[in-house]
C-alpha positions as CSV (number, residue, x, y, z in Angstrom):
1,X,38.6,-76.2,-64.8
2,X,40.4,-73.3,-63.2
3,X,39.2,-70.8,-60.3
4,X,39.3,-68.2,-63.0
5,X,37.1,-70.4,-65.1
6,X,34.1,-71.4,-64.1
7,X,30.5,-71.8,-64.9
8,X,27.7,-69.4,-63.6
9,X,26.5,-69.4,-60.3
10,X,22.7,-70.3,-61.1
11,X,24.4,-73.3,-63.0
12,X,26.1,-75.1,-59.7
13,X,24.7,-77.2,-57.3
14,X,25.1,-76.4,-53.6
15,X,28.2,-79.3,-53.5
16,X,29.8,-78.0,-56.5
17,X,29.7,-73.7,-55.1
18,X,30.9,-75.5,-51.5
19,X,34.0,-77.4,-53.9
20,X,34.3,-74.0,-55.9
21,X,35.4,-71.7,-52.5
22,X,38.1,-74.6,-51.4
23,X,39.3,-74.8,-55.3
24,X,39.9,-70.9,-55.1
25,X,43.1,-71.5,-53.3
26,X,45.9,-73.2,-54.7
27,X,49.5,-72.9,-54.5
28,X,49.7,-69.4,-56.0
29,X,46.9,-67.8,-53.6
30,X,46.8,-70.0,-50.7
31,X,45.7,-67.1,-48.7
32,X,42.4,-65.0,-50.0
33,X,40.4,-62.6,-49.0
34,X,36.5,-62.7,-49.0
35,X,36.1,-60.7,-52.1
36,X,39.2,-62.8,-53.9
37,X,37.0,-65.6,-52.6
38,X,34.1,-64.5,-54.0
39,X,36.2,-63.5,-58.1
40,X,37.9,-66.9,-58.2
41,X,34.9,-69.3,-57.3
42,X,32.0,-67.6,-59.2
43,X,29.9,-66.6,-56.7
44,X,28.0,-63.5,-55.4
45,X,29.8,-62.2,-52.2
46,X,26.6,-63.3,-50.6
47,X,26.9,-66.6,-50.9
48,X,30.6,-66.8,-50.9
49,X,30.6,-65.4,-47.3
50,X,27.8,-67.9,-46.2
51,X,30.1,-70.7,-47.6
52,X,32.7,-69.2,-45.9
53,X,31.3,-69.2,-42.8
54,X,30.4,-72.8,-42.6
55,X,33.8,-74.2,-43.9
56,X,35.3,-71.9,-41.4
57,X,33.2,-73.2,-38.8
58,X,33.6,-76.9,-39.4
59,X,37.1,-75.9,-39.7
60,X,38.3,-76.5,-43.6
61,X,39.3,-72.4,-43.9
62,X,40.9,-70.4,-41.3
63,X,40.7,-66.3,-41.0
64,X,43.6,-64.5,-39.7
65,X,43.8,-61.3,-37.9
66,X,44.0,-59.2,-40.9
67,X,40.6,-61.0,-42.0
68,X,42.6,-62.8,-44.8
69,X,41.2,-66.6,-45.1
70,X,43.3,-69.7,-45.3
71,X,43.7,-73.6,-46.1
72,X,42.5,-75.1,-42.3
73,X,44.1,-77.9,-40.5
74,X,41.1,-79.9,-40.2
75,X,41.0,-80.2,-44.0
76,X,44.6,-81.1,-43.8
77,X,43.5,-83.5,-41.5
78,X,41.0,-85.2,-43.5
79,X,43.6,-85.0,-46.5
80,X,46.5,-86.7,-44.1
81,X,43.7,-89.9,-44.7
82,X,44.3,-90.7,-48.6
83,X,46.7,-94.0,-49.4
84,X,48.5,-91.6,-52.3
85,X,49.5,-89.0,-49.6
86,X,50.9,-88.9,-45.7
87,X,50.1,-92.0,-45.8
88,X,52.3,-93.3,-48.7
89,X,54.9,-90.5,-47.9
90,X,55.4,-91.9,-44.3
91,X,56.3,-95.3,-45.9
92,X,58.5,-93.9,-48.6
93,X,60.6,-91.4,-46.6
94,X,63.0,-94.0,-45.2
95,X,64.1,-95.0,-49.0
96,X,63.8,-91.4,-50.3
97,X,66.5,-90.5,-47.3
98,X,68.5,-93.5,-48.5
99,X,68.4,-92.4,-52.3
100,X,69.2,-88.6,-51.2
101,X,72.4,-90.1,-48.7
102,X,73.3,-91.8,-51.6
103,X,73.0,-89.3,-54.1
104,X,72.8,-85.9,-52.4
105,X,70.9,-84.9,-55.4
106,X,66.7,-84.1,-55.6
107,X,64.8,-87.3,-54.7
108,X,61.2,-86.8,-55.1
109,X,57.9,-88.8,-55.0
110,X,54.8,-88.6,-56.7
111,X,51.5,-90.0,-58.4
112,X,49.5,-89.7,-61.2
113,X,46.3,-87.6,-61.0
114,X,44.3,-87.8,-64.5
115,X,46.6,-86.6,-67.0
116,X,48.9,-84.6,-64.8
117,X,51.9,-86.0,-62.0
118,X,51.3,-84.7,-58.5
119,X,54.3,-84.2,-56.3
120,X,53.7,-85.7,-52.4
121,X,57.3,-85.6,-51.2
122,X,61.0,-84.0,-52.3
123,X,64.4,-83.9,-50.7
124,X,66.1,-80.7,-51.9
125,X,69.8,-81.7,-52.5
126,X,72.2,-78.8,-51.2
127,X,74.5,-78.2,-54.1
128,X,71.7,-79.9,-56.6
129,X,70.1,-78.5,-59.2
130,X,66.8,-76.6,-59.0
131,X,63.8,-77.9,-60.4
132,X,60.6,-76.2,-60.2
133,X,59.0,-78.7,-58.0
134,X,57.1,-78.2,-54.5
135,X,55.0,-80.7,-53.1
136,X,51.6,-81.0,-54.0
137,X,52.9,-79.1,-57.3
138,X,51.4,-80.5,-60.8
139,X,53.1,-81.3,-64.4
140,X,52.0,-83.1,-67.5
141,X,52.9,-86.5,-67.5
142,X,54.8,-86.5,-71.0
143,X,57.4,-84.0,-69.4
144,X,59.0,-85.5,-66.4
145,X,60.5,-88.9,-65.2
146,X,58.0,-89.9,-62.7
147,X,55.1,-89.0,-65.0
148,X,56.8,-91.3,-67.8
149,X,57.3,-93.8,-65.0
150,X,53.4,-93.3,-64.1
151,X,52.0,-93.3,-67.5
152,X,53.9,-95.8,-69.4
153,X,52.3,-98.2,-66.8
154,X,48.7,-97.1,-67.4
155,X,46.2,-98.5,-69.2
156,X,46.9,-98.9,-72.5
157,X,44.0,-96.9,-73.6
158,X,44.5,-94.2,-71.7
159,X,48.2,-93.8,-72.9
160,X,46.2,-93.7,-76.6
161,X,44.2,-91.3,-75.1
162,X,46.8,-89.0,-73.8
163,X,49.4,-89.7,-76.8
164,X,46.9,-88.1,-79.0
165,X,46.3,-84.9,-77.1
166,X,48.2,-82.0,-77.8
167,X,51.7,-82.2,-75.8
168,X,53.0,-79.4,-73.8
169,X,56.0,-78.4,-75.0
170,X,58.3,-76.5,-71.5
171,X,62.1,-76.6,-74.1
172,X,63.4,-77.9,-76.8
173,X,63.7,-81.2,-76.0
174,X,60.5,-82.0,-74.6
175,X,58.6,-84.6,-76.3
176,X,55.6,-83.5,-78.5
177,X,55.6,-86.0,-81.2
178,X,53.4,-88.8,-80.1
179,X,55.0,-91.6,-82.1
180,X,58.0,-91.0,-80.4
181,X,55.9,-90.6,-76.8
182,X,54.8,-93.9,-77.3
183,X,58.4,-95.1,-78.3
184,X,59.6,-93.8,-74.8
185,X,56.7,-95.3,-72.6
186,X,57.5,-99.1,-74.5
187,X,61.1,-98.3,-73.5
188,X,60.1,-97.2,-69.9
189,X,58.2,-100.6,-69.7
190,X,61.0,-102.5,-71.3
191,X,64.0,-101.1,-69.3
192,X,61.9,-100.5,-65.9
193,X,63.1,-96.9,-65.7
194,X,61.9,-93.5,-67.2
195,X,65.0,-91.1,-68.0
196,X,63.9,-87.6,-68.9
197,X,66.7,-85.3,-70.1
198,X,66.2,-81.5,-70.6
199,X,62.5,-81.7,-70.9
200,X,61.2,-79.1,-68.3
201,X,64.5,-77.1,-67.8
202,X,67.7,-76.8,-70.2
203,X,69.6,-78.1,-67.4
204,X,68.4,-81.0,-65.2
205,X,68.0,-84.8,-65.9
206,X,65.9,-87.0,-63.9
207,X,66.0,-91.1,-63.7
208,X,62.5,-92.4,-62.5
209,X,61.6,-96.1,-61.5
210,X,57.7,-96.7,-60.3
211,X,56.6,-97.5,-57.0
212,X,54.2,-100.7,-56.8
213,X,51.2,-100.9,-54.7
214,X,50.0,-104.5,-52.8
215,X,48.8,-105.7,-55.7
216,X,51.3,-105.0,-58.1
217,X,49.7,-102.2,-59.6
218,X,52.4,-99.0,-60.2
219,X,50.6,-96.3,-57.6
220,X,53.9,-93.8,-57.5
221,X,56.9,-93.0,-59.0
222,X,60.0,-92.1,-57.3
223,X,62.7,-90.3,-59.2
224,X,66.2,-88.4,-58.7
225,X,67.0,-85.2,-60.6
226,X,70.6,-84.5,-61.2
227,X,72.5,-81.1,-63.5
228,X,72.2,-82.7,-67.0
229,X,76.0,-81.7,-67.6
230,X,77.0,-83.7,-65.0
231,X,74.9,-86.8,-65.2
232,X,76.0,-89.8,-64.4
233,X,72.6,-92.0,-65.8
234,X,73.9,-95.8,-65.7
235,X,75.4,-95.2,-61.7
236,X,72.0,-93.7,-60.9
237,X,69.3,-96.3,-62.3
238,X,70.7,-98.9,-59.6
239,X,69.7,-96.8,-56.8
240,X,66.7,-95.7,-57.9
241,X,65.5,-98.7,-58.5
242,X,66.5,-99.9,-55.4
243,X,64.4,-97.1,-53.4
244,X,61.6,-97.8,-55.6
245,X,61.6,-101.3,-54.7
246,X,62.0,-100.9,-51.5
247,X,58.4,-98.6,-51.1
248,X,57.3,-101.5,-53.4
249,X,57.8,-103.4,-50.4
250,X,57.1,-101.8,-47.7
251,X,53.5,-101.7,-49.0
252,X,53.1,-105.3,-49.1
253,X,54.2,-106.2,-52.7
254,X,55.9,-109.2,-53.6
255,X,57.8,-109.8,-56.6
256,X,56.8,-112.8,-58.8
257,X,59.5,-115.5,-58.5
258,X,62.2,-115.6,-61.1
């Protein structure tokens, strides 16, 4: 559910109107006013101001001299906690500097939230292609390499689950067809890399590889994203399989014996 989209005030609980004035920022509007406040979570300018106030006070919103509200460093401070952000980055940057030295191309990290990939880290390249990627920016699985990487090693029913939901389609060549979805995720799994060709821009190709947790469990994907024109695919896989086993690694997982 959107900011723009939500249910009516009378309908929320107190937790859910609190949640509804921190989901009214986001990447396009991370700095609001008490009014935009007020539009985008629902809520009466009453009890957007009094919600307001005590997220300010605790320290989750902060208001700048022009009275213009903002993400807080405490909340970022609570966020730094999570094992699928700082926390992983921190482990992964070493190997993402290693697969950009080696490269000089986009490297980028990310994890699956629900249906969606979540970027947590990226490397711009200097002369690489651009890709419209931030971090903590959010695409469909189905249309990039680390979200290939991520869900072809989910559970099986979800995959069903998102297979059979109407795919986004970003170009041409992005894949919308779910027979031929599933074809890619069996050759992800196969092959242990995700290549996704032209599927979010005409011009960019990205070779993914996922990122095991302790247990063995895939908790990230790390990808590079190179000009399609120029794209070099078998010279690439190596190394990014090499950086994604090495943040396999580093957080404690152990490969079975051959």
């Amino acid at each position: 559910m959107t900011a723009d989209a939500v249910p009516p005030q009378s309908a929320r609980s107190a937790p859910d109107r609190l949640l509804a004035v921190l989901a009214a920022f986001d990447h396009d509007h991370p700095a609001l006013s008490l009014t935009d406040i007020s539009r985008r979570a629902g809520l009466s300018l009453t009890t957007a101001h009094r919600l307001v106030g005590a997220l300010s006070d605790w320290g989750a919103l902060e208001r700048d001299a022009s009275g213009v509200y903002h993400v807080g460093l405490r909340l970022w401070e609570v966020a730094a906690l999570s094992p699928r952000g700082l926390a992983l980055r921190q482990i992964a940057l070493p190997y993402l500097e290693d697969l950009y030295e080696a490269t000089h191309e986009n490297v980028q990290l990310a994890v699956r939230d629900g249906s969606e990939v979540v970027y947590i880290e990226w490397i711009s390249g200097r002369s690489a292609v651009g890709v419209h990627i931030r971090v903590g920016a959010r695409w469909p699985l189905h249309a990039t390499g680390v979200g290939l990487a991520l869900l072809a090693h989910s559970e099986a029913a979800f995959q069903e689950t998102y297979s059979g939901k109407p795919l986004a389609r970003f170009t041409p060549h992005t894949i919308t067809d779910p027979a031929t979805l599933r074809r890619v995720l069996a050759e992800v799994r196969r092959s242990g890399v995700a290549v996704s060709s032209r599927q979010v821009t005409d011009d960019a190709l990205s070779v993914a590889a996922p990122v095991r947790g302790a247990g063995g469990s895939v908790i990230a994907a790390v990808s590079v994203v190179v000009p399609e024109r120029d794209a070099q695919t078998p010279a690439l896989i190596p190394a990014v399989r090499l950086a994604a086993r090495g943040i396999s690694r580093a957080l404690g997982w152990q490969p079975e014996p051959s």
